[in-house]
N, C-alpha and C positions, 0 to 999 in steps of 0.2 A: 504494500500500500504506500505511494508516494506520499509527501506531507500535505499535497495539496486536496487529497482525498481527505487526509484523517481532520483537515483543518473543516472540512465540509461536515464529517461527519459528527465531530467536536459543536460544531452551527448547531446542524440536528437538533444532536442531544441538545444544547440549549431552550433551542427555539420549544422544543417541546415539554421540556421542562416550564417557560415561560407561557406556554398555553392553557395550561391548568390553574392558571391564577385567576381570581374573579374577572370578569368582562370592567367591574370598575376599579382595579386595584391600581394603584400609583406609588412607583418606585423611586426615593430619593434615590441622585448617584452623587451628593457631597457636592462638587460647585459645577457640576454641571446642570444640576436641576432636577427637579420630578418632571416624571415620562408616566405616562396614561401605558398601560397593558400594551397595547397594539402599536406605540409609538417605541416602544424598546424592542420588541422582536422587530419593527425594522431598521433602529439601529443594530442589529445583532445581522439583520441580512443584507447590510448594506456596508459592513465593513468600519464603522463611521468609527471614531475614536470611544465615544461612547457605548457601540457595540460589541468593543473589544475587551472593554472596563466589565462588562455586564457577561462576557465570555471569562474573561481571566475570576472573576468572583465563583460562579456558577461550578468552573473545573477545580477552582480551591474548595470548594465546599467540600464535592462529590471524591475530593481524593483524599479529605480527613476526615468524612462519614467513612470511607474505604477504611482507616486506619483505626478505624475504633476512637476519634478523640473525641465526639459525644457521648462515649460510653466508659466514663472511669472504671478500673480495675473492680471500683466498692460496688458497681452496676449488678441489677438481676441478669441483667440484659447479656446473654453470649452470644456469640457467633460461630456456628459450627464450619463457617467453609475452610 
């Protein structure tokens, strides 16, 4: 898979992840400003600076959910994979 694939499929995953949010939800992004639901997935599909703040957040989240770091050690909560 070239990077220019994974960087699409990396979109994906965002965009979809961004779709499941209320039709009226509004996302601060710090001094860029709140973005309406539908105005951040097309920063996210349009490469914009803003789109990429909202990609680089989205793959930090989903790679320290990966790591167990909202589940301290003291958690009920295990992971068998």
């Amino acid at each position: 898979m070239t990077n220019e694939e994974k960087q699409k499929e990396i979109i994906e995953i965002v965009k979809a992840r961004l779709s499941i949010l209320p039709a009226d939800a509004v996302l601060s992004m710090g001094s860029f400003g709140e973005f309406k639901k539908d105005q951040i997935i097309n920063e996210v599909e349009n490469n914009t600076d803003v789109g990429k703040k909202v990609v680089e957040v989205q793959m930090e989240y989903l790679q320290m959910l990966k790591k167990g770091i909202f589940y301290g050690e003291s958690s009920s909560y295990q992971t068998t994979l």
